[in-house]
GULUMGU-607423 format. One line per 10 residues: number of its first residue (from 1); for each residue x, y, z of N, C-alpha, C. Coordinates in nm, 2 decimals. Example, Ala and Ser with C-alpha at 12.3 -4.5 7.8 and 13.67 -1.06 7.14 Angstrom:
2
1	1.32/-0.57/0.78/1.23/-0.45/0.78/1.32/-0.33/0.78; 1.28/-0.22/0.71/1.37/-0.11/0.71/1.29/0.00/0.79
//
This chain:
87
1	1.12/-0.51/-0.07/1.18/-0.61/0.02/1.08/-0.72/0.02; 1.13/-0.84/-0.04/1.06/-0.96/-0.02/1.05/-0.99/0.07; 0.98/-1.11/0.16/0.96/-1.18/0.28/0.95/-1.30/0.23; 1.08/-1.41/0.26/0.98/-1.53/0.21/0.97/-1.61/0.32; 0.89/-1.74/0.31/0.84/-1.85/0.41/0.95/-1.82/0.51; 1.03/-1.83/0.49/1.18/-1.91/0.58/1.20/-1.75/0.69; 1.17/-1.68/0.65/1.21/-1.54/0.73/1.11/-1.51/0.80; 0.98/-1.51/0.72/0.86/-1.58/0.86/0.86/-1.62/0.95; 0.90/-1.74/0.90/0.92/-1.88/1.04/1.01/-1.83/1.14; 1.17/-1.80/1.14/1.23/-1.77/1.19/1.17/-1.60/1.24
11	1.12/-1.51/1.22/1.07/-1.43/1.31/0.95/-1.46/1.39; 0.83/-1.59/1.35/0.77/-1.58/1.46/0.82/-1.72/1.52; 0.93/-1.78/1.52/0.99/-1.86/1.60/1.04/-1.74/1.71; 1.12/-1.66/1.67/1.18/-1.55/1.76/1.09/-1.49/1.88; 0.97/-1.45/1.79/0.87/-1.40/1.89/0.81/-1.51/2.04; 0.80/-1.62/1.95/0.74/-1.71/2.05/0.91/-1.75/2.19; 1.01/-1.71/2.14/1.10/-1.76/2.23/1.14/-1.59/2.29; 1.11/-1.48/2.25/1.09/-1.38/2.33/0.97/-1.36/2.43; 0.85/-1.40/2.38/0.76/-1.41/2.47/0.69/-1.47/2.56; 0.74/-1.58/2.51/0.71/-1.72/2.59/0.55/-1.75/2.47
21	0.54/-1.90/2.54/0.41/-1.92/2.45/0.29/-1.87/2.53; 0.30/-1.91/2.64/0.19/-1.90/2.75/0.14/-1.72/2.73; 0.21/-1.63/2.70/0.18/-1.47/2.67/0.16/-1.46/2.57; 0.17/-1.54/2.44/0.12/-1.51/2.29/-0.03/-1.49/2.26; -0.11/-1.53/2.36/-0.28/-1.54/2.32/-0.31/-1.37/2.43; -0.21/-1.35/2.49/-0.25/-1.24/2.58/-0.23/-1.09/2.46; -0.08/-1.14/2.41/-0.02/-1.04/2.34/-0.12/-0.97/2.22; -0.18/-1.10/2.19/-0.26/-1.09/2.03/-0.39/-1.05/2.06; -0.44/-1.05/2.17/-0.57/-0.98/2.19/-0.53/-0.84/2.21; -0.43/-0.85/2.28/-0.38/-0.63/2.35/-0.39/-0.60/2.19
31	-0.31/-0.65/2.10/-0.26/-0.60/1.97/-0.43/-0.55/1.95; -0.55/-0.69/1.90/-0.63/-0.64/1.86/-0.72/-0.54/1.91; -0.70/-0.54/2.07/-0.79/-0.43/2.11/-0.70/-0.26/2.09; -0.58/-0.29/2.04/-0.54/-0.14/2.03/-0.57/-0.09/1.85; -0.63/-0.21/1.79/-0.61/-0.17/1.63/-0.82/-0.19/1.63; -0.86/-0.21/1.68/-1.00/-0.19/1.70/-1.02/-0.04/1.75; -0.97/0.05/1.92/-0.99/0.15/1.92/-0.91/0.25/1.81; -0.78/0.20/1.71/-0.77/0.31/1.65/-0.87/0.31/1.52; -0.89/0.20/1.51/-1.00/0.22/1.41/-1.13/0.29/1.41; -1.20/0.33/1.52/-1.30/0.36/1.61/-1.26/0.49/1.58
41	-1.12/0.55/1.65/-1.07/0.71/1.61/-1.07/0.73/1.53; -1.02/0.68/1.41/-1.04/0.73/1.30/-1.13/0.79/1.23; -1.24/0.61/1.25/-1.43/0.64/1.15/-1.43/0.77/1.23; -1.40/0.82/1.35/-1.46/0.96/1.47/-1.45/1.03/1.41; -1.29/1.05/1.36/-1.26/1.17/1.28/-1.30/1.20/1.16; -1.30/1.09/1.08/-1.34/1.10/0.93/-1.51/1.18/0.97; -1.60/1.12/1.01/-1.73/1.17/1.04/-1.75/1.35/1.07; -1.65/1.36/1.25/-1.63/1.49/1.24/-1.62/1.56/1.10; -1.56/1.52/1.07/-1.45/1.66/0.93/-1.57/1.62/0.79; -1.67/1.57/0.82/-1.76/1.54/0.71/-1.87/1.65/0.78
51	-1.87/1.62/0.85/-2.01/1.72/0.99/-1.98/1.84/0.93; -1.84/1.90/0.91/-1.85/2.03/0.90/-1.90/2.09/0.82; -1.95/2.21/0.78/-1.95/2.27/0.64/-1.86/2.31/0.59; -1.87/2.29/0.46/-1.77/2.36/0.39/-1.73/2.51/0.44; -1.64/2.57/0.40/-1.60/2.66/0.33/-1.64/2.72/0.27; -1.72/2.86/0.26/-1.77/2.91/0.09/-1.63/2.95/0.06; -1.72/2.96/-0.11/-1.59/2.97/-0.24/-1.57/3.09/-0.20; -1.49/3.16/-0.32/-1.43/3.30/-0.32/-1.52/3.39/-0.34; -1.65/3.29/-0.44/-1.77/3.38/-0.52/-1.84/3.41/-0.41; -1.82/3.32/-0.35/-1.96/3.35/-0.22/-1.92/3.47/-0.07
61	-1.79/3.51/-0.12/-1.78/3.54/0.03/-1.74/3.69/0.01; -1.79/3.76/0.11/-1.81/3.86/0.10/-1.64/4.00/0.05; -1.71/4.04/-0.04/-1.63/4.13/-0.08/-1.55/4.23/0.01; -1.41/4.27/0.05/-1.38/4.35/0.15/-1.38/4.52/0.09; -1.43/4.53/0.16/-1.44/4.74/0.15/-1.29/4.81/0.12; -1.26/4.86/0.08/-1.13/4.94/0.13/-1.07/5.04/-0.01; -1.03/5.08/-0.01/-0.95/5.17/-0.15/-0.82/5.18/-0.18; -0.77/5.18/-0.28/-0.62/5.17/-0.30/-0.54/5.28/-0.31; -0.43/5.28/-0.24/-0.33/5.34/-0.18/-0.22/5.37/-0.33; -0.19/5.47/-0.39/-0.10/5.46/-0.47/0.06/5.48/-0.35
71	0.10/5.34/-0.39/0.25/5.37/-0.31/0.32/5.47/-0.33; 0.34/5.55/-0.45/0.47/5.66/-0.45/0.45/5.82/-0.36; 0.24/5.79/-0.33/0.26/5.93/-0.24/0.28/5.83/-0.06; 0.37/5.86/0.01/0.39/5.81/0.11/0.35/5.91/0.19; 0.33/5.89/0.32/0.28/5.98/0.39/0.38/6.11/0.46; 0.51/6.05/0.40/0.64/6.16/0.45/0.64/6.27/0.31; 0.61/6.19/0.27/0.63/6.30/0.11/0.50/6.38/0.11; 0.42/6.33/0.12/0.28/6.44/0.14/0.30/6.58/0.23; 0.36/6.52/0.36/0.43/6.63/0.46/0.50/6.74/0.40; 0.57/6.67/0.34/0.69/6.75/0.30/0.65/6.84/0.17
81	0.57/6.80/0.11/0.48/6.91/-0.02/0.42/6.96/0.10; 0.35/6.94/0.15/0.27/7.07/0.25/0.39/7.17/0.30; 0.44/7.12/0.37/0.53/7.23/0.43/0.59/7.32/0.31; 0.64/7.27/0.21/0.67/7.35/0.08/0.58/7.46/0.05; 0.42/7.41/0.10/0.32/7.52/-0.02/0.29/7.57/0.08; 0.33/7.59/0.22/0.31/7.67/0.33/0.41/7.82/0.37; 0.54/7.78/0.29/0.65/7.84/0.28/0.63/7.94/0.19
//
């Protein structure tokens, strides 16, 4: 979407006859003091999320303990061979 001269004019002709002229130097300072504090948040954030440490990799992090389960002996079927070799 282009913008040319003429669609300019007529929107900040618009502005100055919605706001009056006397509120245009009020308006444009609020503007800049709300795009100065977000800019302030931002650098904040960006810094935080830099502060942090990484993450170790996959190589670095500790191996978990445990052993593997073959799924086909379930714990109902185990039962049920016992009670057989009990019989």
């Amino acid at each position: 979407m282009n913008i040319t001269g003429w669609q300019i004019a007529i929107i900040a002709l618009l502005i100055i006859l919605l706001f009056g002229a006397p509120k245009l130097p009020q308006l444009a300072k609020s503007v800049g003091q709300s795009m100065r504090i977000f800019k302030s948040e931002v650098r904040t954030m960006n810094d935080e999320s830099q502060d942090k440490e990484p993450e170790p990799d996959a190589d670095e992090r500790p191996a978990v303990e445990g052993r593997v389960v073959d799924p086909s002996e379930s714990p109902r079927r185990r039962g049920s061979e016992q009670r057989r070799d009990h019989a």
